[in-house]
MARMILO-850373 format. One record per residue (C-alpha): residue number from 0; x, y negated, z negated. Coordinates in pm, whole numbers, plus 50000, padded with zeros to 5 digits. Example, Ala and Ser with C-alpha at 12.3 -4.5 7.8 and 13.67 -1.06 7.14 Angstrom:
BEGIN
k  xx  yy  zz
0  51230  50450  49220
1  51367  50106  49286
END
This chain:
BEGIN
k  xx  yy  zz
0  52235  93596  39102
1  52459  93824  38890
2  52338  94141  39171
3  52426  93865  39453
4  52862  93776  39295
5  52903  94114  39179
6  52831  94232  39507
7  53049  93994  39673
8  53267  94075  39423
9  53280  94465  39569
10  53326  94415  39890
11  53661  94198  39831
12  53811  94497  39723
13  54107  94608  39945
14  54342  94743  39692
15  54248  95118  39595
16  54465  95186  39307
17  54554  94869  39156
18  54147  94746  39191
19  53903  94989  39245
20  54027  95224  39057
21  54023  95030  38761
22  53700  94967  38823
23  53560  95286  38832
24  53738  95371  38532
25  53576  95122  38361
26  53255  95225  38500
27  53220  95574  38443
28  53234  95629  38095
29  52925  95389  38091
30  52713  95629  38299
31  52433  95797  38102
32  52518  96223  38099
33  52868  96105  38171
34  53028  96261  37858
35  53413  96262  38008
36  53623  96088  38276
37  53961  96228  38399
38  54160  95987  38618
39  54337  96277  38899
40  54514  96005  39128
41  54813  96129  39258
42  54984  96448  39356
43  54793  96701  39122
44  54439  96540  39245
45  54357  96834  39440
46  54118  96583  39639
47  53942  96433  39311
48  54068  96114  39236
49  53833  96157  38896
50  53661  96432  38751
51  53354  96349  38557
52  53211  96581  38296
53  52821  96534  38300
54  52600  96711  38044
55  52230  96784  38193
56  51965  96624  37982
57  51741  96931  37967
58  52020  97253  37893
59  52286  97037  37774
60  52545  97251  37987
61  52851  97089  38135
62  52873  97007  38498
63  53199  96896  38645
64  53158  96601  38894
65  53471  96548  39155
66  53500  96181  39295
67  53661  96105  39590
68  53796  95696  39628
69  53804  95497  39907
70  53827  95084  39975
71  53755  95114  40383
72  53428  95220  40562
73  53398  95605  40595
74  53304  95725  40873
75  53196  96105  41033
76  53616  96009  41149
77  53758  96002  40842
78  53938  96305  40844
79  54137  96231  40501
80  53795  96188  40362
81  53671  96567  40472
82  54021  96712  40375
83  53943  96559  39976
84  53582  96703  39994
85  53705  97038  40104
86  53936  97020  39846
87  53736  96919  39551
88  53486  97178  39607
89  53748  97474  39659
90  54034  97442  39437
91  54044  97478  39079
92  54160  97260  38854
93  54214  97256  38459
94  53964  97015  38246
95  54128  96842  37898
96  54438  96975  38013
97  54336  97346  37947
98  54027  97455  38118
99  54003  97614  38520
100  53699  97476  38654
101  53533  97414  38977
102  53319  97098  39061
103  52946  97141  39063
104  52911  96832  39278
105  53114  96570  39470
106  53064  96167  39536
107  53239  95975  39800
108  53276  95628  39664
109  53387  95328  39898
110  53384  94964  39849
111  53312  94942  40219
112  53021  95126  40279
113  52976  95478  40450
114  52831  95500  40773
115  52547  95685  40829
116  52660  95956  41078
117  52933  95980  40839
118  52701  96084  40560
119  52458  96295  40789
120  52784  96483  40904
121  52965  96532  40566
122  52632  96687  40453
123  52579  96945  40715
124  52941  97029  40730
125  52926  97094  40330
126  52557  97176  40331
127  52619  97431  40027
128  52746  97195  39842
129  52598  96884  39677
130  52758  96532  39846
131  52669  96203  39675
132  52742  95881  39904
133  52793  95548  39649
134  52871  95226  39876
135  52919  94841  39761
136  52492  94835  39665
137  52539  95100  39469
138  52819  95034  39301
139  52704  94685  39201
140  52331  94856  39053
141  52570  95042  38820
142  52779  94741  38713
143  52460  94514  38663
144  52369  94783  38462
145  52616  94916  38279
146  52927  94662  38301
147  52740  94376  38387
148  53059  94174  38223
149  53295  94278  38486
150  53302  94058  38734
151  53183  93732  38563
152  53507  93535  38707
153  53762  93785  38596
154  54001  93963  38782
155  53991  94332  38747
156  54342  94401  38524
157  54229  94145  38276
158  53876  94297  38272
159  54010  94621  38236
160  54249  94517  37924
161  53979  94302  37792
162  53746  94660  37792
163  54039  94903  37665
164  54135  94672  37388
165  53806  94562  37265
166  53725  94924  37285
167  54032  94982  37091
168  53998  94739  36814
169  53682  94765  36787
170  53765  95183  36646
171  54065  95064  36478
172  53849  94833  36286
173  53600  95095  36196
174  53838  95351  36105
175  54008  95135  35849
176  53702  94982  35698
177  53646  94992  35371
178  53257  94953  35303
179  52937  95048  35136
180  52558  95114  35238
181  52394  94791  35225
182  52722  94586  35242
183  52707  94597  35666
184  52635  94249  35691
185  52804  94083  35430
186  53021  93820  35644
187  53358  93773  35451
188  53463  93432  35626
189  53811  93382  35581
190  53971  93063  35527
191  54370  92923  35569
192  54512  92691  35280
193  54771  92521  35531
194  55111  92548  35336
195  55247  92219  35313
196  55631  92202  35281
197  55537  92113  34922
198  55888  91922  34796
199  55979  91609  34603
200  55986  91300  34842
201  56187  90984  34705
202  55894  90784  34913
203  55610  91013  34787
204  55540  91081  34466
205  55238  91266  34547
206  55192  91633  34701
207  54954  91665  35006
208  54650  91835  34901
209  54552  92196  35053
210  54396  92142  35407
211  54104  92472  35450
212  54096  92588  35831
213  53936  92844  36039
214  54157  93064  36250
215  54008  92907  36559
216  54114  92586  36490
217  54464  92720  36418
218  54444  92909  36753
219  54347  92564  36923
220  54688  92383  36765
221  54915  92600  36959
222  55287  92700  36868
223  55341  92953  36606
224  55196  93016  36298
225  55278  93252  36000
226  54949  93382  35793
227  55056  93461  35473
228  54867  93693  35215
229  54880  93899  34900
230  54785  94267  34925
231  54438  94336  35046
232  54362  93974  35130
233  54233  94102  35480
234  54512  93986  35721
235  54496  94265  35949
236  54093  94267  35975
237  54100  93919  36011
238  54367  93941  36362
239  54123  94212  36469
240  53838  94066  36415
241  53938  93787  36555
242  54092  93932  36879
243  53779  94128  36932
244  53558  93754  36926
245  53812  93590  37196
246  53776  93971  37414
247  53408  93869  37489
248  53396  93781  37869
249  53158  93460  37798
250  53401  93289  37571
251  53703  93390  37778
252  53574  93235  38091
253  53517  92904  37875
254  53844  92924  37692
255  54108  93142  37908
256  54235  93228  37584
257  54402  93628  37554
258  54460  93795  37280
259  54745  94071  37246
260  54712  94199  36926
261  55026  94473  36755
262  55179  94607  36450
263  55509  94476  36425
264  55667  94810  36387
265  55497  94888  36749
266  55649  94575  36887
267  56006  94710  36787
268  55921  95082  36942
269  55780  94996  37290
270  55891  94648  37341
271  56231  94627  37185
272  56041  94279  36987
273  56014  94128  37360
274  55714  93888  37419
275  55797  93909  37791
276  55713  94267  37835
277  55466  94307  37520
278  55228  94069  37804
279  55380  94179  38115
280  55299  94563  38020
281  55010  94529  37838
282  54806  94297  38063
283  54949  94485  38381
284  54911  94182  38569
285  55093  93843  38666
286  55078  93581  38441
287  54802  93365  38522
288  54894  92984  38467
289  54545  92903  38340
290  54531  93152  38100
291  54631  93150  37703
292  54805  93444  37541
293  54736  93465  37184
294  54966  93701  37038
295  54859  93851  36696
296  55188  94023  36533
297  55066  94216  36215
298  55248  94317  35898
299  55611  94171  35977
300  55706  94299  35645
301  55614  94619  35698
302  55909  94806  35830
303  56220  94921  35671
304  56442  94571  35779
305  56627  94436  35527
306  56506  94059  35536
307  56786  93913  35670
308  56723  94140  35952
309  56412  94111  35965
310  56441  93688  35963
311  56651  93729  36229
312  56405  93927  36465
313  56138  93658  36430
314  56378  93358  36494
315  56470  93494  36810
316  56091  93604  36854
317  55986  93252  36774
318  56253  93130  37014
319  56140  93340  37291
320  55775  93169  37191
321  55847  92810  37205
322  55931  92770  37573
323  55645  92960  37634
324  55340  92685  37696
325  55089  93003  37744
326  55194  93172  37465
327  55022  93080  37110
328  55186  93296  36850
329  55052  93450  36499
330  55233  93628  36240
331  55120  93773  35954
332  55301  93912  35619
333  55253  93983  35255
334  55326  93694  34984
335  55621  93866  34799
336  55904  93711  34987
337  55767  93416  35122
338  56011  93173  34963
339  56311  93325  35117
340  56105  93396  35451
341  55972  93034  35496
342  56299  92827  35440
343  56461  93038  35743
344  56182  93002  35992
345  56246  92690  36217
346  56035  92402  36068
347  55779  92421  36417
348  55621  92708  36267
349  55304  92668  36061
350  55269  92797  35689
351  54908  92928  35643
352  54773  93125  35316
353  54458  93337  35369
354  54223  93154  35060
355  54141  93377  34756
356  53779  93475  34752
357  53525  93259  34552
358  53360  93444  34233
359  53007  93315  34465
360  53178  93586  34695
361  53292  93843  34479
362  52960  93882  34258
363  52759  93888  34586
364  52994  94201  34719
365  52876  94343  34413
366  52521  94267  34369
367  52429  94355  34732
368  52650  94701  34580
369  52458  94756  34290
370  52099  94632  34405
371  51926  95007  34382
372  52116  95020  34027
373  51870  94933  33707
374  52157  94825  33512
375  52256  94595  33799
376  52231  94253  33570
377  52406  94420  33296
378  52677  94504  33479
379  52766  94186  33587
380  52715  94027  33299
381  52955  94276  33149
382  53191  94218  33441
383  53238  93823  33360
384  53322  93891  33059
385  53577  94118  33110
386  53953  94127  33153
387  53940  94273  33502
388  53719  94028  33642
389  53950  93699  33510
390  54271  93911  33678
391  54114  94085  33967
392  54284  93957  34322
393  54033  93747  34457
394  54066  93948  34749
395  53822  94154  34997
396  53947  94498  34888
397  53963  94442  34525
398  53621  94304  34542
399  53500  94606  34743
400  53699  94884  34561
401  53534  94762  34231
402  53145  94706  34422
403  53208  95119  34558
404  53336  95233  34207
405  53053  95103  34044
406  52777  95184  34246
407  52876  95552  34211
408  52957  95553  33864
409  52855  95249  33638
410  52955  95388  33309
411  53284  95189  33264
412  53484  94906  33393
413  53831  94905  33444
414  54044  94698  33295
415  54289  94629  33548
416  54411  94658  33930
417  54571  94970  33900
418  54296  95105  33681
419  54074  95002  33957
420  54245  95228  34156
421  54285  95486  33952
422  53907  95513  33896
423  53766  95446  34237
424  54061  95701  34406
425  53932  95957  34128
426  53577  95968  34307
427  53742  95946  34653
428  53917  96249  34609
429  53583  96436  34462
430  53690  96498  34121
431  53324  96331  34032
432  53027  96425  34241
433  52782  96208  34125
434  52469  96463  34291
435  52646  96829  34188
436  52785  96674  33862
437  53129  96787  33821
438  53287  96917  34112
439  53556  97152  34125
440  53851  97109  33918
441  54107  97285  34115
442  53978  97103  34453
443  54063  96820  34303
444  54415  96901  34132
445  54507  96999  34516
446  54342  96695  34663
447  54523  96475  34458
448  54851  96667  34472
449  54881  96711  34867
450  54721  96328  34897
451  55032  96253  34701
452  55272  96414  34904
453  55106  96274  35246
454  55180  95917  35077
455  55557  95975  34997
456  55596  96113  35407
457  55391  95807  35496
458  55577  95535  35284
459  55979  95695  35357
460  55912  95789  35710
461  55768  95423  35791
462  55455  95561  35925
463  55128  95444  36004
464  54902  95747  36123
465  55039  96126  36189
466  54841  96433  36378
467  54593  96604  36240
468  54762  96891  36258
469  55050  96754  36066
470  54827  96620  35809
471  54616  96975  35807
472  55016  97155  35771
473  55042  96937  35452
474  54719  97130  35275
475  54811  97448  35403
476  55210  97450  35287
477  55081  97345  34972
478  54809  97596  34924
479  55019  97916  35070
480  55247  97858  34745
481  54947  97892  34489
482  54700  98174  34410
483  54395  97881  34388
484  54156  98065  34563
485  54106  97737  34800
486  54099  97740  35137
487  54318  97489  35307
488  54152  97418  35639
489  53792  97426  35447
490  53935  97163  35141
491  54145  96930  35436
492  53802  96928  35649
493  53617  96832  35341
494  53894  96592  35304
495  53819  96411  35632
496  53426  96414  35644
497  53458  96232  35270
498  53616  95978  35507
499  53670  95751  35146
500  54058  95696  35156
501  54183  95891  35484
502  54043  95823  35851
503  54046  96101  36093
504  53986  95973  36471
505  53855  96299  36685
506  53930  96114  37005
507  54326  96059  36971
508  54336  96369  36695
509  54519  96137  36427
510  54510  96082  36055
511  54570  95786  35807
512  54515  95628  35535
513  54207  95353  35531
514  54450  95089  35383
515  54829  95069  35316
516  54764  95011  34936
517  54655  95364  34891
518  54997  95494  35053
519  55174  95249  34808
520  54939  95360  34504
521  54927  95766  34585
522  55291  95696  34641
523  55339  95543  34328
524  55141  95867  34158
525  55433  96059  34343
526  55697  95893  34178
527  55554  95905  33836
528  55457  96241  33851
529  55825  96382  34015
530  56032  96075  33748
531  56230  96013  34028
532  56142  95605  34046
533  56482  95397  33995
534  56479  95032  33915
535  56703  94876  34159
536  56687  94551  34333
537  56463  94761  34612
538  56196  94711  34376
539  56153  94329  34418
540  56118  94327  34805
541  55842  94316  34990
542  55760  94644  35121
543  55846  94798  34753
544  55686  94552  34525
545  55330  94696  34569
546  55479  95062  34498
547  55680  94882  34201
548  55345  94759  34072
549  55143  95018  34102
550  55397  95218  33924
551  55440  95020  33649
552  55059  94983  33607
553  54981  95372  33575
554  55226  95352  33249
555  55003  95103  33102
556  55197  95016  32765
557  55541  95085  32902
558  55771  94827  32672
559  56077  94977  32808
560  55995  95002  33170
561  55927  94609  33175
562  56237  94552  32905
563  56496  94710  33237
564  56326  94562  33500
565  56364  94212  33311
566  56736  94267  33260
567  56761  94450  33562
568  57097  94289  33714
569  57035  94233  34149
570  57375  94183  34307
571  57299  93950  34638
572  57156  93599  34568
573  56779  93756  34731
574  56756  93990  34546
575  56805  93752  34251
576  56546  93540  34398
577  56293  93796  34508
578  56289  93898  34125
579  56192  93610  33973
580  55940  93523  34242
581  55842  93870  34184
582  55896  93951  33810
583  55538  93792  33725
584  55358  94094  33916
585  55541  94336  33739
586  55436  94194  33348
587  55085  94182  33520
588  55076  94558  33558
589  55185  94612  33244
590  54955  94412  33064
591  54871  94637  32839
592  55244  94625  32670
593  55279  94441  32341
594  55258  94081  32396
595  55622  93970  32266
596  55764  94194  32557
597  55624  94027  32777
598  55724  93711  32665
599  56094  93796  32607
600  56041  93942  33004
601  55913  93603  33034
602  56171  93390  32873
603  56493  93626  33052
604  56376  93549  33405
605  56268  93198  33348
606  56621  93171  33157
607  56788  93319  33498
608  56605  93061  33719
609  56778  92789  33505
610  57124  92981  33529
611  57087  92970  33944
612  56973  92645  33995
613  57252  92491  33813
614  57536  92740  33970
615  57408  92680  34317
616  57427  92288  34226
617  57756  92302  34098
618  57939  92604  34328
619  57646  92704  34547
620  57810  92611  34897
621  57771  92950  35019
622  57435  92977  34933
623  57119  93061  35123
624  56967  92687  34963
625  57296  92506  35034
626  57145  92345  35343
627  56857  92177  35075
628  56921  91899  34888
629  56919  91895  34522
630  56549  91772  34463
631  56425  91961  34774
632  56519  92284  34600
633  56397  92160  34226
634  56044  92135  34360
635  56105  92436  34587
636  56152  92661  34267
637  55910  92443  34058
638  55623  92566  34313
639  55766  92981  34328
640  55738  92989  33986
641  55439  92838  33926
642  55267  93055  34221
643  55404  93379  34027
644  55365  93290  33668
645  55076  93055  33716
646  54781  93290  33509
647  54615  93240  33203
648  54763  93527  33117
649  55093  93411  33093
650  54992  93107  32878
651  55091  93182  32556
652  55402  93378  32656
653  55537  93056  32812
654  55481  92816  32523
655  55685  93134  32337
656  55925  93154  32588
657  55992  92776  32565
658  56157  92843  32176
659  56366  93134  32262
660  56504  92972  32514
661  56594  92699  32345
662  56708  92915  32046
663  56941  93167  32292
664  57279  93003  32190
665  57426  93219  32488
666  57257  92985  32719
667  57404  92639  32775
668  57228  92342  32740
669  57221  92283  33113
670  57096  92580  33159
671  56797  92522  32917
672  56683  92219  33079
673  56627  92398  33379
674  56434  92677  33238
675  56246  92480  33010
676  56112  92209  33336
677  56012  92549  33534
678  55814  92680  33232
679  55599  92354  33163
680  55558  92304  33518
681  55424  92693  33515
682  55169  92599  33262
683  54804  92627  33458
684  54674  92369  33139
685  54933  92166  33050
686  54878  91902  32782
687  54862  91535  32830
688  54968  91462  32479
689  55263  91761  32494
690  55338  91718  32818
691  55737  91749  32888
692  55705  91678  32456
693  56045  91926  32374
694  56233  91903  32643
695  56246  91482  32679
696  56212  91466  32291
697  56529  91701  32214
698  56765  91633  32557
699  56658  91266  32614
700  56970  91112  32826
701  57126  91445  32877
702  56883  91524  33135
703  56996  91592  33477
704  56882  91297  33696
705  56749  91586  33917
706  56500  91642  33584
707  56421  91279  33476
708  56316  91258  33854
709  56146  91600  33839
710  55930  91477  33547
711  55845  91187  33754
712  55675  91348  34046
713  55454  91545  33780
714  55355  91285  33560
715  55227  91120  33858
716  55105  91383  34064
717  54894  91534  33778
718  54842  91204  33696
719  54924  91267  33327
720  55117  91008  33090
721  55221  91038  32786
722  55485  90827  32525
723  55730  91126  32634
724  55677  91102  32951
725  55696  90703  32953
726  56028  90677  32823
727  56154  90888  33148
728  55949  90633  33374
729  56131  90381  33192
730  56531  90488  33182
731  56470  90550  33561
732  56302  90208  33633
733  56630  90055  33479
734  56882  90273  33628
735  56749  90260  33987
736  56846  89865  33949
737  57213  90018  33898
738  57325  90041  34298
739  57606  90326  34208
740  57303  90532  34002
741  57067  90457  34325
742  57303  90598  34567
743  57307  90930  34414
744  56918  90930  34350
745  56946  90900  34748
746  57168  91179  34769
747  56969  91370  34555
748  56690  91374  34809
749  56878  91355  35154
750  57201  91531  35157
751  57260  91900  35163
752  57396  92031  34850
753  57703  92182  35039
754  57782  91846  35179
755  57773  91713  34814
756  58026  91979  34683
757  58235  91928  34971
758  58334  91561  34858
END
């Protein structure tokens, strides 16, 4: 059956260029001994419209195969035919763009058949030369056989982008893996926390709960949705991944569903961020109305945009979406400015968070890791009840960073993500070979030194691979300055078969970095090493924070580095928000600093949140909030800060935080409220019987209504009462019977704060 409609399938070919030759490019790279295929079409064919390279089985020598195309019958008349042939077989032509060759052999390929006298003629004619006929039967054998997918109901340009970008993804998702021997079928099955728009209702007093999907059944919703994740969390693998599922032929034929899957930066390069020719040029075909284009957008926050900027692009990207009923559209993007990215996207689009790994999932990364190791139950013993493991991102590349690091060297365990990365980058690089003991020193030094400088033209230069001649120029300017006695192309080969934390692809001759972390981290070595990092408001945004981190983390105890960043000043209202969204990261990485920095860190940004809720309440009409209302914003910073400071870690340093706050006479009272209902809400265990104790107990009816309402929705939604938290229930049970007081509660809720300061 599949012989009989591929067939049929042949023979409806009329269009040489735009169909069969497709086809055959498809084809021929399929063919066993066929080891290259150069497409000639056009006016430097020189008769060939492909040459094939073709290896003989036996001498493994290179033959050169030219291929004349045609869509009618040939026959012994076909005088264009007998012109190609001649031509093929007596005029030379240059191979991979350098090399004069002559074909060994030639094959006349039609649709349509070739007539017999045609082939008995061609053959005498050329009768030193070797003349292969391929009509519509044979064509089809080879397709049954080696692209048996073709033809199953789709039209040759969608078969042919379905091939080159499964064939595509499929290397881009092998060059940038990150993985172990014995870890090959671990199945990391991502799931999506739908994002609520998690806010303070005056009708419910209770936040929707998480909803866990698969990406398939967000595909199936339609409309645009935004993926959110931290670093590492797998967003890009999981867009390729699942591009590559929807490119096989079975499930498009069932679905129609098309996936178009680019880096955002490549969207702004070739497409000037235009869906319309993104599809029109990638799937070199009309749009079929049947069919579903799932476009996959990757890493919107990695580019140099400001975010205004870049919140403008995707508005007008999502606009250019919604009309668009065969267009499903999926963003992804980092976590660090998601507060200030989500309230400017129109409300249509869909909030999803990629789910943090279970321990189940981590510990099984690593035992599968560590299963040849004796020590192997030890280990993970040790690991549970260490530091790391209670802070580790619960995220695939943490998980598989620390399973790699310890099956080569199970000696220690670090204490923290950047010591993760320190350690595991350490035996990347080949300063410990675990078989030959310790390896070179110098190799090493020069590794790490030129891997640093590869990072800092990555990360300022906005780039995601380079040559590998670029990348080979950066060992060898660095090694013609120093008498080292290492050889650069010898140490950047070395480099690339290590494969651990660059990528070199031999087909496209490029070079990368396995995962952007390691340009942020080797990056953030650079700045160390060079003291030329500033603290700026730069540091907090999204494409920076990693670098910020990382930074900060390879100074361990660093008291005064987390002392500036906490009274770091930012000018512009973001950058005031994107700091103390992002502040929590930065004590993280300096964990090691004494504790009562951190908490006076701790107590100065909380102590700023307070300070720019209640200006933009009072004077905020220019604000990028003004369009909330009062208690849509409360519960809007309640949740940012609770996201960010939300750790064990910060537990004790926000019950400390809570006095000097309160004991800062430069801070008015106003101002303390504020600060002191974001840190209980921060609490990951708060106490029933403490609950809202201070801050009810010492303010009582001087709380903002905004507050006593505030303390409302928790009490309920954590479903936690108290005598503290009672008296609140009851002052706002008899002041809601007040019609004046009951009005404003409903302003509270409803009307934009701008149109409250306008009255």
């Amino acid at each position: 059956m599949l012989e009989k409609r591929t067939l049929e399938q042949v023979k409806r070919i009329t269009n040489e260029v735009k169909e069969l030759h497709p086809l055959l490019s498809a084809l021929f790279p399929k063919l066993p001994t066929i080891i290259k295929c150069e497409y000639k079409q056009g006016n430097r064919e020189a008769g060939a419209d492909f040459v094939l390279t073709k290896q003989d089985p036996v001498w493994l020598q290179e033959e050169y195969v030219g291929v004349v195309v045609k869509v009618g019958k040939i026959s012994s008349n076909s005088t264009d035919v007998q012109m190609q042939i001649d031509q093929c077989i007596t005029m030379k032509r240059s191979i991979n763009g350098k090399k004069e060759i002559l074909v060994n052999e030639v094959w006349v390929v039609s649709s349509a058949g070739v007539t017999q006298n045609a082939q008995d003629y061609f053959s005498q004619k050329f009768n030193n030369h070797k003349i292969k006929f391929i009509g519509p039967e044979d064509i089809t054998k080879m397709m049954v056989a080696y692209l048996p997918e073709y033809f199953e109901g789709i039209s040759i340009p969608i078969n042919q982008y379905m091939q080159r970008t499964r064939n595509s993804l499929e290397q881009l998702q092998a060059s940038t893996k990150l993985w172990l021997n014995g870890l090959d079928n671990v199945n990391i099955n991502h799931e999506l926390i739908f994002q609520s728009n998690r806010k303070y209702t005056q009708n419910d007093t209770r936040i929707i709960k998480a909803q866990n999907v698969q990406i398939d059944t967000l595909i199936e919703k339609g409309g645009v949705s935004l993926i959110e994740g931290a670093i590492g969390s797998g967003k890009s693998s999981l867009l390729r991944s699942t591009a590559i599922k929807l490119l096989d032929s079975t499930r498009f034929q069932e679905k129609r569903q098309l996936p178009i899957y680019i880096q955002f930066k490549d969207l702004e390069k070739k497409y000037g961020f235009s869906l319309e020719k993104l599809i029109a040029d990638e799937i070199h075909s009309d749009k079929s109305d049947d069919i579903k284009y799932i476009v996959m957008i990757d890493g919107i926050d990695e580019s140099n945009h400001e975010l205004d900027e870049r919140i403008g692009i995707i508005n007008k990207i999502v606009a250019e979406a919604s009309p668009m009923k065969s267009v499903k559209l999926i963003l992804t993007c980092r976590s660090n400015d998601k507060t200030l990215f989500r309230t400017k996207l129109p409300t249509s689009v869909r909030n999803y968070q990629i789910a943090p790994l279970s321990m189940k999932q981590i510990i099984g990364i690593i035992n599968m890791a560590c299963q040849q190791l004796n020590t192997k139950n030890r280990i993970i013993e040790d690991l549970k009840k260490s530091s790391l493991f209670k802070s580790l991102p619960k995220t695939p590349i943490a998980a598989i960073l620390l399973a790699k690091l310890l099956n080569e060297n199970n000696q220690e365990i670090p204490s923290n993500l950047t010591e993760l990365y320190s350690k595991y980058t350490e035996i990347a690089l080949g300063r410990w070979d675990i078989e030959k003991e310790l390896a070179k020193e110098k190799d090493f030094d020069a590794t790490e030194a030129i891997t640093k400088n590869i990072a800092k033209y990555f990360f300022e230069n906005d780039l995601l691979v380079i040559s590998k001649d670029e990348a080979r120029n950066f060992f060898k300017e660095y090694l013609s300055k120093r008498k080292m006695g290492v050889d650069h192309n010898s140490l950047f080969d070395h480099v690339c078969e290590r494969s651990e934390i660059f990528y070199s692809d031999d087909t496209n001759s490029t070079f990368g970095f396995r995962h952007r972390t390691f340009i942020e981290f080797f990056y953030a070595k650079y700045l160390l090493s060079s003291d030329s990092f500033e603290i700026s408001d730069k540091c907090f945004e999204a494409n920076w924070l990693a670098v910020s981190f990382f930074w900060t983390g390879l100074q361990k105890d660093c008291p005064g580095v987390l002392r500036d960043f906490a009274l770091s000043a930012p000018s512009e209202e973001k950058s005031k928000v994107l700091k103390m969204i992002n502040m929590g990261n930065i004590l993280l990485a300096g964990y090691s600093t004494e504790y009562k920095v951190i908490t006076s860190a701790l107590a100065q940004t909380f102590s700023e949140a307070g300070v720019y809720f209640s200006d933009i309440v009072k004077t905020g009409k220019t604000s990028i909030f003004s369009s909330f209302s009062e208690m849509k914003l409360l519960s809007l910073l309640r949740y940012v800060m609770a996201d960010s400071y939300g750790y064990e870690f910060f537990t004790d340093a926000i019950e400390e935080a809570m006095v000097l706050i309160d004991e800062n006479n430069d801070l008015e009272d106003i101002h303390k409220m504020y600060a002191l209902f974001f840190l209980q809400t921060s609490l990951v265990s708060p106490s029933i019987e403490n609950l809202f104790e201070h801050l009810i107990e010492k303010y009582k009816e001087a709380l903002p209504m905004s507050i006593a309402l505030g303390i409302a929705h928790e009490t309920r939604n954590l479903d936690m009462k108290n005598k503290f938290t009672a008296k609140v229930m009851r002052y706002l049970r008899k002041v809601t019977q007040d019609r004046d007081v009951q009005q404003h509660i409903n302003f509270l809720y409803e009307r934009p704060i701008k149109q409250l300061l306008n009255k």
